[in-house]
N, C-alpha and C positions, 0 to 999 in steps of 0.2 A: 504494500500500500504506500501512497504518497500523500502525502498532504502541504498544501500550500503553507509557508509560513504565516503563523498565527499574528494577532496584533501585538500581541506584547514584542516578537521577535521585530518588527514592523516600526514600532514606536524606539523600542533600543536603536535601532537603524538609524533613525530620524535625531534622536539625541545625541548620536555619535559625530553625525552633520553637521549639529548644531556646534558641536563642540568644536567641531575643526575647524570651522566657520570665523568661529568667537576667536581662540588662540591665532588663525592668521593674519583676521581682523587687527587684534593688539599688536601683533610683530607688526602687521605695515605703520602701523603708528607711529609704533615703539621706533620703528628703522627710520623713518621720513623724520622725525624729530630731531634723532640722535645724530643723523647725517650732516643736517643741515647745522647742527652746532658744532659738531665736529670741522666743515668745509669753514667755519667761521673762524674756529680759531684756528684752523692752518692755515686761511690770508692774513689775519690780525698777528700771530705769534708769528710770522713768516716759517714755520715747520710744511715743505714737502712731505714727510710721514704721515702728516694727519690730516691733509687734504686727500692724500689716496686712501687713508682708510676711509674717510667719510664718503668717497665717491665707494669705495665697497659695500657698503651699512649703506648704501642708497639702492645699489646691486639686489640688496637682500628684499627686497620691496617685492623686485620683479619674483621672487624665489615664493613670495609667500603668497601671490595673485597664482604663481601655478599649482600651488596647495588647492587653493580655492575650486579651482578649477577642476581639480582632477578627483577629490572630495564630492563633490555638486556630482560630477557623471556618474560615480562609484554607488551614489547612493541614489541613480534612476530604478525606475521600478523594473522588471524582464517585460521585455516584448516578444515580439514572436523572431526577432533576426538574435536576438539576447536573452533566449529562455532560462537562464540561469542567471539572469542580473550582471550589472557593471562592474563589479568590484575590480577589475585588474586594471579600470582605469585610475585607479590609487597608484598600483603597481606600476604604471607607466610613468605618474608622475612624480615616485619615488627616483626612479630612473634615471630621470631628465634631471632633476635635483643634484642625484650624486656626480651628474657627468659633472654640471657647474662647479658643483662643489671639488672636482677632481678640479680642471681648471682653475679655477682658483686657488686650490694651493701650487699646480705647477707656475702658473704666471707670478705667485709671491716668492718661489725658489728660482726662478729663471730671472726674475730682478736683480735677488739678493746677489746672485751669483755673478751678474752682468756688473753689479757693482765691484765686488770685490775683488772681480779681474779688468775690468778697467782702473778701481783706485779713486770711483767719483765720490764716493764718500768723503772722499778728506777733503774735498769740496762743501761740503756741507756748513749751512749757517748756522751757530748756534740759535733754536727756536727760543722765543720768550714762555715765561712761566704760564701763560693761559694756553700752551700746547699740551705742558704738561699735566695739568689740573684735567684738561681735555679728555686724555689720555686716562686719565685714571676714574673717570668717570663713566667713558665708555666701557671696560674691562667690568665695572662694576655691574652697568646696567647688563650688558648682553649677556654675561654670566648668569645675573639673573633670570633673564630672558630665555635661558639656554634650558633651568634646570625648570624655569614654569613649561615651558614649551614639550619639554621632556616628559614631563608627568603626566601631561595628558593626553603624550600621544601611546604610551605604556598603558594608560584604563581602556582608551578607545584603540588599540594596535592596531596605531596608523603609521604605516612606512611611512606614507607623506609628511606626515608630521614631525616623525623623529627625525627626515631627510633637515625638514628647516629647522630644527632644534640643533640641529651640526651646524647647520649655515650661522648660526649665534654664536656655538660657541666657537667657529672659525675667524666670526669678527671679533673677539673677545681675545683670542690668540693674534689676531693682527694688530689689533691694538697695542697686545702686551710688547710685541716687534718695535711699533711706533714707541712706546713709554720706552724700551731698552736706547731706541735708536736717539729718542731725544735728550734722556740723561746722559748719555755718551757725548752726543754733540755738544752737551754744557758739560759735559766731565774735559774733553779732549781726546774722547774715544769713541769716534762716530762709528767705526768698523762694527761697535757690538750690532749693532741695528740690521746689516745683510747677515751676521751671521746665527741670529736669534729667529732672522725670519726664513733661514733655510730649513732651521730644526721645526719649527712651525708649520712650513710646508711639509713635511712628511707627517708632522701629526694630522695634517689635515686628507692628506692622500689618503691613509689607514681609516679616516672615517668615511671618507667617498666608497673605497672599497665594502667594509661592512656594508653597507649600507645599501650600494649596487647586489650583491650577494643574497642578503634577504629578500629584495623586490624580485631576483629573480628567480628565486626557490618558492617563490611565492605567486609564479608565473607559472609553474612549470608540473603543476597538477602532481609535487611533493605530497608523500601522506605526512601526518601528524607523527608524532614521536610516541614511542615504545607507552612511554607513561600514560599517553593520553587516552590511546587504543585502549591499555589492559584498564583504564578507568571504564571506559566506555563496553567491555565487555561484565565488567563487576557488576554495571548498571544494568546489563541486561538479562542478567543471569541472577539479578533479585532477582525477578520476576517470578514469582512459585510454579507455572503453567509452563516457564521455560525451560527443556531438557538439554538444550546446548546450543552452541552458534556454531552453525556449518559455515560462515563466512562472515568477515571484517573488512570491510576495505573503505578507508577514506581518505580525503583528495582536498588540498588547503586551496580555495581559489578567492586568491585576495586575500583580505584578513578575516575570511568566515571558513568555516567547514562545513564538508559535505561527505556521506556515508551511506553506503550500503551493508545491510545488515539481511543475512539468513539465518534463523531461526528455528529450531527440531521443539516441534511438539507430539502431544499424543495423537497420533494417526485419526484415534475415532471420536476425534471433535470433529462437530459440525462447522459448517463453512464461517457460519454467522461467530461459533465461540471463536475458531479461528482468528479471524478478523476484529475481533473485540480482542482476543492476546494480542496481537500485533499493534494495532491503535494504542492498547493500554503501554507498552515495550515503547512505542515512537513518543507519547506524550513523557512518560519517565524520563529516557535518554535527551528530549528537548528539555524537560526545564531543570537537568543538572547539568548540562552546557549550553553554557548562552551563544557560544558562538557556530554552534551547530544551524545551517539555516537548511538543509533538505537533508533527510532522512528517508529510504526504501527500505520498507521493513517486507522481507521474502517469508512464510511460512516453510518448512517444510515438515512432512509429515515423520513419524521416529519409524 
């Protein structure tokens, strides 16, 4: 038997939306804000560093409209070319996320590195105190930013979300680059700044990677893991009327699950008890996992 998901399954859906919604709503905020004081004080303090990080944190804007975006289709309803719903347009714009985000740390390491073998750094101005103030302000906010944005893409496991929860804490790492480079350039050590933003680049490459990796195991009609399967046969093997599962098979598409379950009962039940174990085994197994969104429950006879 099949059954359409229920409302509640339907309305969790719809809250999960909203959430993504909410969270990428306040990053573009949080970034257009944070940019535009950031570009301010790298004209005013004359800091290079923190006019390109603020042009980055204005980068991040675009990063969180493709949240939006890819959230909004993930959560259309199934139509007939899409009988199983949108979810892997999450997955796509996990994707598209981790590629920028990949770019983005090679373009901060192909900088640092252009500087250090040309020597332009020691060209560098010393920036005035309001770069630095700058600097420590934004490490502060996107940090925060990083671990709000975090949390809620972990309740709602949303790749997309945790995609731009990296893009924060990438500008939070770039920043810390900009605060290295510009204490330096007021120390007499402007070198530290290419080379604080090399190591940065590879912290940020390692997140692009994770990040591409999950979206596409999550593309790629992966089953669930050992744990979750022998939860979901516990579940169905309460059932008093069940004598065993002839078959488990589940299939992650997007951040929901999906499962086919066969079922051994007593042979000289009627079609109708039949079908009442079965309904009763599918409604169980729905409401001890939420993220279960289609279930085929198979009879067969012992």
């Amino acid at each position: 038997m099949s059954i359409y998901p229920p409302a509640s399954i339907r309305n969790n859906d719809k809250n999960e939306l909203r959430t993504a919604v909410k969270v990428s709503v306040i990053s573009i905020i949080s970034n257009t804000v944070l940019s535009l004081f950031k570009l301010a004080a790298g004209f005013f303090a004359n800091s290079g560093a923190m006019v390109s990080d603020g042009i980055h944190s204005a980068s991040d804007v675009f990063s969180s409209i493709i949240v939006i975006i890819g959230v909004k289709l993930a959560g259309d309803k199934p139509d007939s070319e899409h009988p199983y719903g949108h979810e892997r347009f999450e997955c796509v714009a996990a994707i598209v996320l981790a590629v920028l985000l990949f770019f983005t740390g090679v373009t901060i390491g192909a900088e640092a590195a252009e500087d250090i073998y040309s020597g332009s750094y020691k060209d560098f101005v010393p920036p005035g105190i309001f770069a630095l103030i700058a600097a420590v302000v934004s490490i502060a906010v996107k940090e925060a930013m990083f671990h709000y944005t975090k949390h809620y893409a972990k309740i709602i496991d949303s790749g997309a979300v945790m995609a731009d929860a990296w893009h924060h804490r990438s500008d939070a790492m770039s920043s810390v680059g900009a605060l290295i480079g510009i204490i330096g350039a007021r120390s007499g050590l402007p070198i530290l700044e290419p080379v604080a933003s090399i190591l940065i680049c590879l912290f940020i490459i390692k997140a692009a990677f994770d990040i591409f990796k999950d979206a596409v195991n999550k593309m790629v009609d992966r089953s669930c893991d050992d744990e979750t399967e022998d939860a979901i046969r516990e579940c169905v093997l309460a059932h008093r009327d069940v004598i065993g599962i002839d078959l488990l098979k589940t299939r992650i598409f997007g951040n929901k699950i999906y499962a086919d379950i066969e079922i051994c009962v007593d042979g000289n039940k009627t079609l109708s008890e039949s079908h009442e174990i079965a309904e009763q085994v599918h409604n169980s197994v729905e409401e001890n996992f939420p993220k279960l969104k289609h279930i085929m429950v198979h009879v067969n006879p012992e």
